[in-house]
C-alpha positions, 0 to 999 in steps of 0.5 A, a space after each residue: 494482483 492490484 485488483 485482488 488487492 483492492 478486494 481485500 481492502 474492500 473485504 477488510 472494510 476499507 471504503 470506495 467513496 467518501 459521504 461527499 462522493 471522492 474517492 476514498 482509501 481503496 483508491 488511495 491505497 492502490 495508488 499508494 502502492 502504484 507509486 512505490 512500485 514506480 519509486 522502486 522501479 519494480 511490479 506489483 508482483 515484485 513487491 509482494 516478493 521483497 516485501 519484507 525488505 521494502 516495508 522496513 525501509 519506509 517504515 520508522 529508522 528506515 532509509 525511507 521513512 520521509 517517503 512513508 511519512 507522506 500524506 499522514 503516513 498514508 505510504 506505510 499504512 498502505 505498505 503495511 495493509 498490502 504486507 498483510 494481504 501478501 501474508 494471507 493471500 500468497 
């Protein structure tokens, strides 16, 4: 699932590298996802299944949203784009 994930970030225009050569936002949406997977305890695959009671909760009002706020919101915004590929995907 990671790596269809990481095509549909790619198709949707998300970039690989950033101009200076790093790692850009497929990367750290990937690894965004790793790490609520590991914060939940659950797989990729349960994720996509609970999605839609995992997303409100880093999302704002949620019990969570100091988690989805981190790195610039980077955490939700990754949540979000993997709740759009859950959508269209599965």
């Amino acid at each position: 699932m990671k790596e269809q994930f990481e095509r549909y970030l790619i198709d949707c225009g998300y970039k690989q590298i950033t101009p200076s050569g790093n790692p850009s936002t497929v990367y750290d949406y990937i690894k965004r996802i790793d790490k609520i997977c590991e914060w939940e305890n659950i797989s990729w695959e349960q994720l996509a299944t609970n999605i839609h009671i995992i997303l409100p909760q880093y999302n704002v009002g949620g019990n969570k949203e100091d988690l989805g706020k981190k790195s610039h919101n980077a955490v939700i915004n990754a949540l979000r784009r993997f709740s759009d590929y859950v959508i269209q995907n599965l």
